[in-house]
C-alpha angles and dihedrals in degrees: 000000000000122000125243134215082250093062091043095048086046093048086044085052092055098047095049091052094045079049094056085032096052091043090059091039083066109044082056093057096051091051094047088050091050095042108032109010111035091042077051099051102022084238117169122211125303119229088189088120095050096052091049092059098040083062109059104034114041110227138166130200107025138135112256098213100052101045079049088058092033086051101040089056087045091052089041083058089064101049081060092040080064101038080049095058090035084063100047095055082058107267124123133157135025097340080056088056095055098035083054107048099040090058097039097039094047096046077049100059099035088048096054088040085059101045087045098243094116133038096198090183088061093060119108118215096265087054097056094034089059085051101050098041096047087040083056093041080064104038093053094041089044086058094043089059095046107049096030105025096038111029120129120245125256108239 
């Protein structure tokens, strides 16, 4: 079947509102890791982010801290990138956030094994216990804001 300007709109649609979603999915799990999870474990920041970044663009000069935050937010679009085609092939909910983070947390973790930047057989439980919850924490508040926050409304 061809596609019409109306599926890609409406593609186009998905994907800009899994963008916003995943950007506040992902405000609200920063602020759940600095005020619940990180008082709980004693945790200190994570540069994940930031190594991820530094390995695969080549920079010089930057500050660390920034490019951390900048690529946190970038990785956190994707996440609603996902939840955004997940919809659009008619999932919400739920079902959307499983579907979602089974297939982005796992791409996560086998990507940054591969580029060297994590030893997931070195973690100890707490350690992938803090991933995943605070992972989860993204991806369902990624799919609140998108089907409640930024549904469209019915006419």
């Amino acid at each position: 079947m061809r596609k019409t300007n109306n599926d890609r709109s409406s593609l186009a649609a998905h994907l800009s509102r899994g963008i916003l979603a995943g950007l506040a999915g992902t405000a609200v799990m920063t602020a759940f890791q600095k005020l619940v999870e990180m008082p709980v474990t004693g945790r200190g920041d994570s540069y994940a982010p930031a190594d991820f970044a530094e390995k695969v663009v080549p920079m010089r000069g930057h500050d660390r801290d920034q490019l951390n935050y900048v690529t946190h937010f970038a990785l956190g679009t994707l996440w609603g990138a996902a939840y955004g085609v997940a919809a659009r092939a008619g999932l919400n909910g739920p079902r959307a956030v499983a579907v979602v983070f089974a297939g982005v947390y796992t791409g996560d973790v086998l990507l940054n094994t591969a580029l060297g930047l994590y030893q997931p057989s070195t973690w100890s439980s707490q350690d992938w216990t803090i991933d995943v919850v605070d992972k989860l924490v993204q991806a369902a508040a990624t799919g609140v804001v998108f089907d409640r926050a930024l549904a469209p409304h019915a006419p």
